[in-house]
C-alpha positions as MATLAB code, in Angstrom:
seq = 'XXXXXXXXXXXXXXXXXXXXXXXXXXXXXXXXXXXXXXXXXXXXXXXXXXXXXXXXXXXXXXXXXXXXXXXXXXXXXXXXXXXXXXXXXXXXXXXXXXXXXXXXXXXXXXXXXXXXXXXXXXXXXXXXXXXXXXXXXXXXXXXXXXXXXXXXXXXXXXXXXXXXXXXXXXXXXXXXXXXXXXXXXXXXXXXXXXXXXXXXXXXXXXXXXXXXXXXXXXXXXXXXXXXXXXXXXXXXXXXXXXXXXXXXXXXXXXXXXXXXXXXXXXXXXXXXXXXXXXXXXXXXXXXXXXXXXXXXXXXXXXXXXXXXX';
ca = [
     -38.787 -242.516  -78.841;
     -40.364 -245.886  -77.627;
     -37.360 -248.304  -76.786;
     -39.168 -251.141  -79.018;
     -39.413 -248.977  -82.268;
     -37.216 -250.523  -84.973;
     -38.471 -248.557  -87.962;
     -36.063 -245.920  -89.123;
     -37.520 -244.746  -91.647;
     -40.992 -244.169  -93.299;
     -41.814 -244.267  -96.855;
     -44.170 -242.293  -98.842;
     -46.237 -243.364 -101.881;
     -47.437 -239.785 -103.067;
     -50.122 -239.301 -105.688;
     -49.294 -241.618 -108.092;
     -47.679 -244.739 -108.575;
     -46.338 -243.684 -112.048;
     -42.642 -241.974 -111.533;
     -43.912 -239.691 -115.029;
     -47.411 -238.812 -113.454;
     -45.752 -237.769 -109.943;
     -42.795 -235.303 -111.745;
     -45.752 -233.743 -113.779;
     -47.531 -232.947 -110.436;
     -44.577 -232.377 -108.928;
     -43.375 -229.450 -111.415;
     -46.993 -228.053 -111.076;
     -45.974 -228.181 -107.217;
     -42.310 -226.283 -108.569;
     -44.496 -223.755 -109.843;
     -47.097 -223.022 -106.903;
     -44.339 -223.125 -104.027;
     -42.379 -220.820 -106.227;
     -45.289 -217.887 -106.486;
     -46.135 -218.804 -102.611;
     -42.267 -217.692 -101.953;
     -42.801 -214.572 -104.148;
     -46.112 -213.290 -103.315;
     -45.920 -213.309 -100.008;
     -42.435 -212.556  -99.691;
     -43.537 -209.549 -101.331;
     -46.283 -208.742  -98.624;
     -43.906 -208.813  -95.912;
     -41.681 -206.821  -97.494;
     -44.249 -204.656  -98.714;
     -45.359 -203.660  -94.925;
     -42.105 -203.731  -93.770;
     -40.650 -201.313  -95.844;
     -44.027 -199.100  -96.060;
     -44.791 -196.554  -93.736;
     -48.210 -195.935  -94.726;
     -49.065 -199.625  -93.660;
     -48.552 -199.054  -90.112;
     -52.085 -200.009  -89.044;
     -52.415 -203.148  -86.478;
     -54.397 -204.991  -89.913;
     -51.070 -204.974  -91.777;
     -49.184 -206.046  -88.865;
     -50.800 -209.222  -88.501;
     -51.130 -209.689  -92.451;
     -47.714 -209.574  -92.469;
     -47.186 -212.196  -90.302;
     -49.673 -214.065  -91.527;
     -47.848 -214.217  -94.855;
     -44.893 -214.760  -93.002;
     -46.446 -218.064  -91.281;
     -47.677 -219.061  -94.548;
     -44.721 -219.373  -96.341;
     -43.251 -221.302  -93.503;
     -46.320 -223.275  -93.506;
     -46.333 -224.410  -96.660;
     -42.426 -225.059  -96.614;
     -43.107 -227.490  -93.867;
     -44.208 -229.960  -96.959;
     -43.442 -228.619 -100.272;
     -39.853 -228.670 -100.908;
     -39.815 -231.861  -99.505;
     -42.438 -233.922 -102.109;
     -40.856 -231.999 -104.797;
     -37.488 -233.292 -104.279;
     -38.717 -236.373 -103.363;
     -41.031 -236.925 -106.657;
     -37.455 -236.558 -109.169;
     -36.450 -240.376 -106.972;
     -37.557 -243.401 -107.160;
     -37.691 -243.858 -103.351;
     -39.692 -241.672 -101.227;
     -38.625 -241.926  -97.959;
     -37.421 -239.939  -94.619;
     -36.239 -241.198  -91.371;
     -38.550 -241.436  -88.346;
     -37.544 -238.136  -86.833;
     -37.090 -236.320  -89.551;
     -40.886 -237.678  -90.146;
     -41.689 -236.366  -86.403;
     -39.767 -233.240  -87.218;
     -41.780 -232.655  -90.149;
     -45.189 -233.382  -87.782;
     -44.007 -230.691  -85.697;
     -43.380 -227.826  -87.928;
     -46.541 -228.561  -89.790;
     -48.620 -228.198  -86.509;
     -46.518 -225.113  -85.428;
     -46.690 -223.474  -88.244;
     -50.447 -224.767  -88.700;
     -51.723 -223.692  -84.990;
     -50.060 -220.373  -85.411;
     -51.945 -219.597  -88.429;
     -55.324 -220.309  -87.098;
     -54.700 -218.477  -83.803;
     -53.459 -215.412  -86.159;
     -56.421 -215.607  -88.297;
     -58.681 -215.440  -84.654;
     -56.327 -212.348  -83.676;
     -57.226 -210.412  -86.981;
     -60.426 -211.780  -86.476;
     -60.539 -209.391  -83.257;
     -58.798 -207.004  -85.108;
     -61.550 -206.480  -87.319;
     -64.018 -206.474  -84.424;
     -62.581 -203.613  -82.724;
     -62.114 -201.356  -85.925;
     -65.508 -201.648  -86.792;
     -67.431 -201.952  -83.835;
     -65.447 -199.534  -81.738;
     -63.634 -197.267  -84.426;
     -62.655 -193.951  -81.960;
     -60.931 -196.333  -79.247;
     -58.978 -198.617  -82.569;
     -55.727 -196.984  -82.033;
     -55.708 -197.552  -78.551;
     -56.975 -201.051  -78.134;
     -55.100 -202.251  -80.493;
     -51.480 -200.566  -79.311;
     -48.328 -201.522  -80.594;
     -48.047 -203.489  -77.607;
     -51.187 -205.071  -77.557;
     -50.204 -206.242  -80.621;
     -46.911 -208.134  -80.238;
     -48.510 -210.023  -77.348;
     -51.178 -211.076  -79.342;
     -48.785 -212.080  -82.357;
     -46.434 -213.610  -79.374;
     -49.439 -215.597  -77.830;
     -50.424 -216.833  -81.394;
     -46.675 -218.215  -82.152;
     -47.147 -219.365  -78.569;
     -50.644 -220.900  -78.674;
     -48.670 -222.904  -82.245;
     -46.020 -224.201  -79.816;
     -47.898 -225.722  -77.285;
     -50.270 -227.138  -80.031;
     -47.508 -228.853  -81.781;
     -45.597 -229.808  -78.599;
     -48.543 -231.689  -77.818;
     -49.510 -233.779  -80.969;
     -45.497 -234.410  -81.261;
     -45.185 -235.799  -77.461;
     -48.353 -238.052  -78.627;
     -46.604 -239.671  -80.938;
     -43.100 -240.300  -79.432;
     -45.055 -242.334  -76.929;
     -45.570 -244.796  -79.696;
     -43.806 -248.257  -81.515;
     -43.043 -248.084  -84.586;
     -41.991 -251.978  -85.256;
     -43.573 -251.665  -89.234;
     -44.454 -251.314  -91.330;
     -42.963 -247.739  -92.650;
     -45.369 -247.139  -95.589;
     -47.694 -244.720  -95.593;
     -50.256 -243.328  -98.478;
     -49.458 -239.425  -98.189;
     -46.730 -237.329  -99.488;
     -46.312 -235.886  -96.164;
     -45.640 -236.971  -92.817;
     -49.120 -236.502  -90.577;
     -50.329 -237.512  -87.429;
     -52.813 -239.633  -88.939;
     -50.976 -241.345  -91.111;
     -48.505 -242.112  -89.065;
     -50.636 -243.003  -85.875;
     -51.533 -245.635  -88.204;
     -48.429 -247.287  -88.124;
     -47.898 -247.863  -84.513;
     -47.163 -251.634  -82.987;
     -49.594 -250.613  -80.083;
     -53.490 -249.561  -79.158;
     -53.809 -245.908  -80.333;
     -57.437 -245.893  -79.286;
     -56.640 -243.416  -76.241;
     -53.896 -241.261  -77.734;
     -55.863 -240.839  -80.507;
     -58.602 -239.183  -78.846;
     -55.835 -236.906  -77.583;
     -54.677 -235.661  -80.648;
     -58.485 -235.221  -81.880;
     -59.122 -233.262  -78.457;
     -55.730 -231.467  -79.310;
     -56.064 -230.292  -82.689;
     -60.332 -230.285  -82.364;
     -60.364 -227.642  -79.300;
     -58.116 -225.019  -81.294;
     -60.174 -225.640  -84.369;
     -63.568 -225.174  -82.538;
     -62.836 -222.725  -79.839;
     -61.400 -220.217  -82.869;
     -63.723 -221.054  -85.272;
     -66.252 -219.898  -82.420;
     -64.581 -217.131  -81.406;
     -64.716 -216.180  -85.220;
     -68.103 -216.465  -85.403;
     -69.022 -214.318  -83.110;
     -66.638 -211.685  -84.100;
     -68.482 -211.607  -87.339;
     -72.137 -211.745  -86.084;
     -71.440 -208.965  -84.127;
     -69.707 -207.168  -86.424;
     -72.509 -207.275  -88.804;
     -74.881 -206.581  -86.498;
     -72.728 -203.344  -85.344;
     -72.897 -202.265  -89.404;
     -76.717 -201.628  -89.297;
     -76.544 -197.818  -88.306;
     -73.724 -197.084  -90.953;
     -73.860 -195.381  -94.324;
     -73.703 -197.837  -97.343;
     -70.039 -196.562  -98.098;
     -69.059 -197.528  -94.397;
     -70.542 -200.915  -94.686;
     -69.814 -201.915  -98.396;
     -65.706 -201.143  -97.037;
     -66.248 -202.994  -93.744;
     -67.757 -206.187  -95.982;
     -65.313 -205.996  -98.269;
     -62.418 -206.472  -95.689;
     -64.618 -209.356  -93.645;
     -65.164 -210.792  -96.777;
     -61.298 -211.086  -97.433;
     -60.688 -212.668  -94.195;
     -63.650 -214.832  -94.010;
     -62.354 -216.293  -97.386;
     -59.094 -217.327  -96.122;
     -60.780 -218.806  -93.225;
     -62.842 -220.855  -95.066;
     -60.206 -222.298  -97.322;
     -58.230 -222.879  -94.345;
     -60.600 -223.976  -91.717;
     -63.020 -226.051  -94.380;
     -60.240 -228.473  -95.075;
     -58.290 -228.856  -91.617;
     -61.485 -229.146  -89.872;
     -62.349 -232.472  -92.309;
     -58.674 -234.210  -92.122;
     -58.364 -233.365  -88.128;
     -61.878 -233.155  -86.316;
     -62.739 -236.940  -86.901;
     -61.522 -240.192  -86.122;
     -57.812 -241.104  -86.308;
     -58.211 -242.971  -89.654;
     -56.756 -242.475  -92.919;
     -58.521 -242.144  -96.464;
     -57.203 -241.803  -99.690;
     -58.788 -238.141 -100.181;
     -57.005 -237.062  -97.471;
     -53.799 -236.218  -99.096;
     -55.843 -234.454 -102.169;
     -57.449 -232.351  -99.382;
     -54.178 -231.555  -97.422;
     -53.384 -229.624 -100.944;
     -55.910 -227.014  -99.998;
     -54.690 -225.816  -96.195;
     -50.896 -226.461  -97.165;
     -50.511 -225.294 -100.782;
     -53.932 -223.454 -102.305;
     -54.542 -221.142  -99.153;
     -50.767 -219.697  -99.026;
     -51.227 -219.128 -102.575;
     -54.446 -217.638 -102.971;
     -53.922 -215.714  -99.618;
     -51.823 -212.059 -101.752;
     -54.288 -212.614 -103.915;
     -57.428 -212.311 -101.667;
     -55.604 -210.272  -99.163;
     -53.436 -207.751 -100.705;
     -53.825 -207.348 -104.624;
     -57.110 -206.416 -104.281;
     -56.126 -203.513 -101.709;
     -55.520 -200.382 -102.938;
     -53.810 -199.394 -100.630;
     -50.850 -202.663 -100.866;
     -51.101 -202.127 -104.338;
     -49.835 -198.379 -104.278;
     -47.457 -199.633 -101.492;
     -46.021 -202.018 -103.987;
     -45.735 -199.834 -106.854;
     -43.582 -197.147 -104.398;
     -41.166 -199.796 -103.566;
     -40.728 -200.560 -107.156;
     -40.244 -197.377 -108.109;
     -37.414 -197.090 -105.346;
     -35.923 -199.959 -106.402;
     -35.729 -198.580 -110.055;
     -34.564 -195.433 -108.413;
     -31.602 -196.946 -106.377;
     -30.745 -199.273 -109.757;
     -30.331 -195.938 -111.695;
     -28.240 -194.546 -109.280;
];
């Protein structure tokens, strides 16, 4: 931390100025965070415990919903708290802290949705060599390079903004600690370093939004030949993942890929990428597969049997 920073701690304002209006959104927060935590809890332990979800697709869905829920625990839990007192406020590293997980979390996500991105490619596209291109190997160093790809992301924006002075003021209009928001309250030019974080944050967002792209063009290109069964199953799983992505990628790409200022939408769009993705993701993901669906109902049933016992 910058030698001349004298602000220990930065204060939030949230949605709302009225304490009754912020514990009503607040509860509806209670409520969302709690079914994030369950649903896709229950994916992981779904395709943990399943042996007939061995396939490379369900190892990265499970750590996608893995990621998720640490995503979206980044922030939650926090404003929730926070909205029951009548001060909002965190210290300045536990406000860098917060900036860090966020972006770990964050990067990892969109490099994992690029991986299943290629994942999808290469069952499609190449569906005798599936099983071995995408080895067990193959992929834990592409889920290890994704967790990596997050670190250096998020090592990055937080060096950024230890660079800075905080000298006040500590107030900022989000209910989370961002770079944005809290670029803006630096004592010094951020002109420069804010270029770096848009370079930072805009190169993952573009290069894997590319590298999506293509994946798909080519993958509907590749569906021409095939019978309608073949490519109404193929569209339905792109169609899954492209969903995420936009809900993900839509949102992230307005709040990050732009100039380091602030605007009072911001935090109203932040909801969708850190709250409304993880929970729509077992929904567009896994409930609608038949095949997690039947996985699920096993696991209950050996539950029940193991409770009877």
């Amino acid at each position: 931390m910058a030698a001349t920073s004298n602000v220990t701690e930065i204060i939030f304002l949230g949605f709302s100025q009225s304490w009754n209006i912020e514990k009503i959104i607040s509860m509806i927060f209670l409520l969302m965070y709690t079914a994030i935590l369950l649903g896709n809890g229950l994916i992981v332990v779904t395709i943990v415990a399943s042996k007939g979800l061995a396939s490379p697709m369900y190892f990265f869905l499970s750590y996608l919903s893995f990621v998720e829920l640490c995503y979206c625990s980044a922030t939650a839990p926090r404003f929730i708290i926070d909205s029951f007192t009548e001060r909002k406020a965190i210290t300045l590293k536990g406000c860098i802290t917060q900036i860090f997980f966020l972006h770990f979390f964050g990067g990892t996500e969109i490099f994992l949705l690029t991986v299943m991105a290629y994942d999808r490619y290469v069952a499609i596209c190449k569906p005798l060599h599936y099983m071995t291109i995408m080895n067990r190997r193959v992929c834990g160093l592409l889920v290890g390079a994704a967790w990596g790809g997050g670190l250096l992301h998020s090592a990055g924006q937080t060096f950024l903004i230890f660079q800075l002075p905080f000298c006040g003021p500590n107030i900022i209009d989000h209910y989370f600690c961002d770079v944005h928001p809290v670029l803006k309250l630096a004592s010094s030019d951020t002109f420069f370093i804010g270029l770096l974080i848009i370079a930072n944050g805009g190169s993952i967002s573009v290069i894997s939004f590319a590298v999506l792209l293509v994946s798909y063009v080519i993958i509907l290109y590749s569906l021409r030949g095939q019978t309608s069964e073949c490519r109404r199953k193929a569209l339905s799983t792109c169609a899954s993942h492209i969903a995420v992505v936009g809900l993900f990628f839509i949102p992230c790409s307005f709040v990050y890929m732009r100039p380091c200022v602030t605007l009072p939408v911001d935090k109203i769009v932040a909801v969708f990428y850190t709250v409304i993705t993880p929970l729509l993701n077992p929904i567009i993901y896994s409930f609608r597969n038949a095949e997690v669906k039947n996985a699920m109902r096993k696991l209950m049933e050996r539950k029940g049997v193991w409770e009877e016992k």
